[in-house]
C-alpha positions in Angstrom: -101.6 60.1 63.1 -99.5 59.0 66.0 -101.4 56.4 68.4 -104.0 54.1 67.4 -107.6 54.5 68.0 -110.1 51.8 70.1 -111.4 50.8 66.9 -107.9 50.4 64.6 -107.4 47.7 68.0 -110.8 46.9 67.6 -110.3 45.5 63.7 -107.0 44.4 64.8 -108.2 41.8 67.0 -111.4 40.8 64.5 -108.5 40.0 62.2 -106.4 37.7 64.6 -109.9 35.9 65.5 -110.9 34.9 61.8 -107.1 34.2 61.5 -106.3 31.8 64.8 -109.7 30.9 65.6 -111.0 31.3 69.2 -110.7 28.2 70.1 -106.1 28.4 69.3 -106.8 31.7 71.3 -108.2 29.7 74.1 -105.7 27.1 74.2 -102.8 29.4 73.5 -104.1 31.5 76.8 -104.1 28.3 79.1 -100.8 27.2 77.8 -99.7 30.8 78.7 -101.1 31.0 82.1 -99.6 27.3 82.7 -96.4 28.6 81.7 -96.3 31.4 84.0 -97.4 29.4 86.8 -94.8 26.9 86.1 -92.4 29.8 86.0 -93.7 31.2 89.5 -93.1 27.7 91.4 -89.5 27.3 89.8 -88.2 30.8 91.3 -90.4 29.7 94.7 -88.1 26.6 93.9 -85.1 27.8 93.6 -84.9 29.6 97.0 -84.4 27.0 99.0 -81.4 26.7 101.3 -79.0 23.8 100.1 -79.5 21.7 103.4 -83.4 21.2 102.4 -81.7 19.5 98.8 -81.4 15.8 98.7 -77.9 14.3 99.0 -76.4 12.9 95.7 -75.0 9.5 96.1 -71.0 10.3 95.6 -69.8 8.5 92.1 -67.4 6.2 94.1 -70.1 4.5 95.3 -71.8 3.1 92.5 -70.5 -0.2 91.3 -68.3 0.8 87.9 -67.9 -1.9 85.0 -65.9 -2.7 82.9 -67.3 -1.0 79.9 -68.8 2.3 81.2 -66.6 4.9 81.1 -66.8 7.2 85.1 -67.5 10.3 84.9 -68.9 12.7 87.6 -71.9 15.0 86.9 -72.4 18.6 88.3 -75.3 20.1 89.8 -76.4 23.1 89.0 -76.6 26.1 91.3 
């Protein structure tokens, strides 16, 4: 009674494939795999040393009108 068999996982899965489809499976597994890949090259990303960041042009610099309101946006780290 306590873990499941090969074939309880066997009927398990024969059920999500008449539920989903294989071809949801399929495209759920690339969207996965993109996903993680995605993931991988943010964190590869996000070790870089500050000095290989572009500069931000400072806020002073851009020409302000009359009708925009100034305000001064924060990166994050």
């Amino acid at each position: 009674m306590g873990s499941f068999s090969i074939w309880h996982w066997l009927i398990v899965l024969l059920i999500v494939i008449m539920v989903f489809g294989t071809k949801k499976l399929k495209n759920l597994g690339g969207d996965l795999g993109g996903a993680v890949k995605g993931f991988k090259d943010g964190m590869k990303d996000g070790s870089t040393t500050p000095d290989d960041k572009p500069a931000v042009a400072p806020a002073a610099a851009v020409a302000a009108d009359k009708n925009t309101i100034d305000v001064e946006v924060k990166s994050k780290t």
